[in-house]
C-alpha positions as CSV (number, residue, x, y, z in Angstrom):
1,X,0.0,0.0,0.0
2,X,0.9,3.5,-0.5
3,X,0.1,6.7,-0.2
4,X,-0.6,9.0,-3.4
5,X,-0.1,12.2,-4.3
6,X,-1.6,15.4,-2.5
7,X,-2.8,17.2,-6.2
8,X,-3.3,14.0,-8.6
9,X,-4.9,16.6,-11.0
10,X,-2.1,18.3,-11.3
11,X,-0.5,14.3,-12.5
12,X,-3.6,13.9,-14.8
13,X,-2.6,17.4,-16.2
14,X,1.2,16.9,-16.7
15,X,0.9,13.7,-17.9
16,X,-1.8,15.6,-21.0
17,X,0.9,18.1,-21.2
18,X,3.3,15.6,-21.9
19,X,1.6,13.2,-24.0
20,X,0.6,17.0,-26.0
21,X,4.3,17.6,-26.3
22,X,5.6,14.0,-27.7
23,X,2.8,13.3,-30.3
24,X,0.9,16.2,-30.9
25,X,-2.3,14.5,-29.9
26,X,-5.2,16.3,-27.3
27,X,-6.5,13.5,-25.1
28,X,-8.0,13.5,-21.8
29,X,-6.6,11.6,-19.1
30,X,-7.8,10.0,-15.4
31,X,-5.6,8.4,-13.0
32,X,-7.5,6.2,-10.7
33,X,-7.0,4.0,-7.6
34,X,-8.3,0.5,-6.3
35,X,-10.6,1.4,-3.0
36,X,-12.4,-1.1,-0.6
37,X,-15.9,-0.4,-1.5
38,X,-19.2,-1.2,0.9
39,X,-20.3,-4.3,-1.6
40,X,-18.0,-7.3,-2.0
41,X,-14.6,-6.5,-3.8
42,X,-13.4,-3.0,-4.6
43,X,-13.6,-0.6,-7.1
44,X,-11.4,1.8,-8.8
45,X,-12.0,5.6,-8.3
46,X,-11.2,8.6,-10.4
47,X,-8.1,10.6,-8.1
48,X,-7.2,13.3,-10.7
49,X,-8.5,14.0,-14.0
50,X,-7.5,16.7,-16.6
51,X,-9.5,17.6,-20.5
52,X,-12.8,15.7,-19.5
53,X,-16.2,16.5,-17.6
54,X,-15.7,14.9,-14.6
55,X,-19.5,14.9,-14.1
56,X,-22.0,15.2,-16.6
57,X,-25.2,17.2,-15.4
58,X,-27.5,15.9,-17.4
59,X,-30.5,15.3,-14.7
60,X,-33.9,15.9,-16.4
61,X,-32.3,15.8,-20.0
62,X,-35.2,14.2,-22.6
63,X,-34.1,10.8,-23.4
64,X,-34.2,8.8,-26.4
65,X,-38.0,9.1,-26.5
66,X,-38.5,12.6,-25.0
67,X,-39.4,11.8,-21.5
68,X,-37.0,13.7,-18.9
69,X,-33.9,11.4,-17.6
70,X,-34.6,10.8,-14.1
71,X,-31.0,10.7,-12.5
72,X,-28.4,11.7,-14.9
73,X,-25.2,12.7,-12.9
74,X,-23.1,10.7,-13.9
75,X,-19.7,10.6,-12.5
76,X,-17.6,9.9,-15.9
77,X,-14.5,10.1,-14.0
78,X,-15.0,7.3,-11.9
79,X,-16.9,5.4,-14.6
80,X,-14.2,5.7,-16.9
81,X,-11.8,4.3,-13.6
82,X,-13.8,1.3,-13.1
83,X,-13.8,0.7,-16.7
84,X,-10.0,0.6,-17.0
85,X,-9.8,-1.3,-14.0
86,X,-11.0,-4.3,-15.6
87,X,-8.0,-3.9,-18.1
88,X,-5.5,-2.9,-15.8
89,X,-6.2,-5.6,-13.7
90,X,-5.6,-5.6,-9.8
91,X,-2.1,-7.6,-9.1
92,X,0.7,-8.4,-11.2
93,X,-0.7,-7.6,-14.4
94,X,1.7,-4.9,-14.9
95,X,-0.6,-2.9,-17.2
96,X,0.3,1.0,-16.0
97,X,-2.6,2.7,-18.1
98,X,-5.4,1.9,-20.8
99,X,-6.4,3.7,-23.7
100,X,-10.1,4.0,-24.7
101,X,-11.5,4.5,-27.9
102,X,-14.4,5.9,-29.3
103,X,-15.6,7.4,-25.9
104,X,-17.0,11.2,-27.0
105,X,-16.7,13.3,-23.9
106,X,-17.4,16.3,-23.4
107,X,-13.9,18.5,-22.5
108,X,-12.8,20.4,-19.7
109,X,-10.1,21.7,-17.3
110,X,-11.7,20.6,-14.2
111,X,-10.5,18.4,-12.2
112,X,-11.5,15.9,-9.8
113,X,-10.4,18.0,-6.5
114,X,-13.0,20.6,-8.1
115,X,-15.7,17.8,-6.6
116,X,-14.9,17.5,-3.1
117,X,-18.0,18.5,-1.2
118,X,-17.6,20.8,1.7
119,X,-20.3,21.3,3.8
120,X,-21.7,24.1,1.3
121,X,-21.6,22.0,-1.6
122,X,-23.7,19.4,-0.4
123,X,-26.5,21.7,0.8
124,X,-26.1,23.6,-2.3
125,X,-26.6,19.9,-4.7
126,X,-29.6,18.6,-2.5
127,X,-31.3,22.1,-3.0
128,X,-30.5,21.2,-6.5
129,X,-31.9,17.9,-7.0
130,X,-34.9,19.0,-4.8
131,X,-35.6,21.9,-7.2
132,X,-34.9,19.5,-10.3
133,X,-37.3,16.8,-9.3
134,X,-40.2,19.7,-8.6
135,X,-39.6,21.0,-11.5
136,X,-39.5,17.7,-13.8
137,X,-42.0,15.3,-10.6
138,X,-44.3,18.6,-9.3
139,X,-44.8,19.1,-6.0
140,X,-47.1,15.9,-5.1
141,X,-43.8,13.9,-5.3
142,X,-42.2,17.0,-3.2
143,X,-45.2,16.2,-0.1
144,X,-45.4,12.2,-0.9
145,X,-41.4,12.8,0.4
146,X,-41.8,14.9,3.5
147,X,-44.9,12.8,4.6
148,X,-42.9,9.5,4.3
């Protein structure tokens, strides 16, 4: 076991940089690591991240048939992680990175540390989602809630 980095965006984004210097190419890149997880196993987590939406708002977004997406976050960082996890592998595999294809994502120069919730941040996203579902459930689901 070992510790990482303090700033693993700061990784993600050298490691763009570099791969920007040597072949000219723009990619996105996400360093994860294995965590215990509360199910049976682990699962890899996005630690830094740097040219890619780390989560893509799309809550109440009309999906393939026009009906608003209930849910929506999605954390792509940490979906992409657990993705390359399964190529990576978890012992002596001795694969170091994994390069995915055909993904479109959506850019950006966030980075993971730009999702740690503070105390703020989390009363700020439940007033969020509790706005979003009025607006997209009404305000019976709103009382069916509080009555519960």
């Amino acid at each position: 076991m070992s510790v990482p980095p303090e700033n693993m965006d700061y990784y993600a984004r050298e490691i763009r940089r570099r791969i920007l210097e040597l072949t000219g190419r723009r990619v996105a890149v996400v360093v994860t690591d294995t965590e215990m997880w509360i199910s049976l196993g682990s699962l890899d987590f996005a630690r830094g991240s740097s040219g890619i939406e780390v989560v893509h708002r799309g809550f109440g977004d009309p999906d393939l048939y026009g009906k608003p997406k209930f849910g929506g976050v999605d954390c792509i960082a940490d979906e992409i992680a657990c993705a390359s996890a399964l190529l990576i592998g978890q012992t002596d595999e001795g694969i170091p990175a994994v390069i995915i294809g055909g993904y479109r994502y959506a850019g950006s120069e966030e980075g993971v540390s730009d999702y740690r919730l503070s105390g703020d941040a989390i009363r700020y996203a439940v007033k969020e989602i509790i706005k979003s579902s009025i607006r997209i459930l009404g305000f019976k689901w709103l009382f069916k809630m509080l009555i519960k």
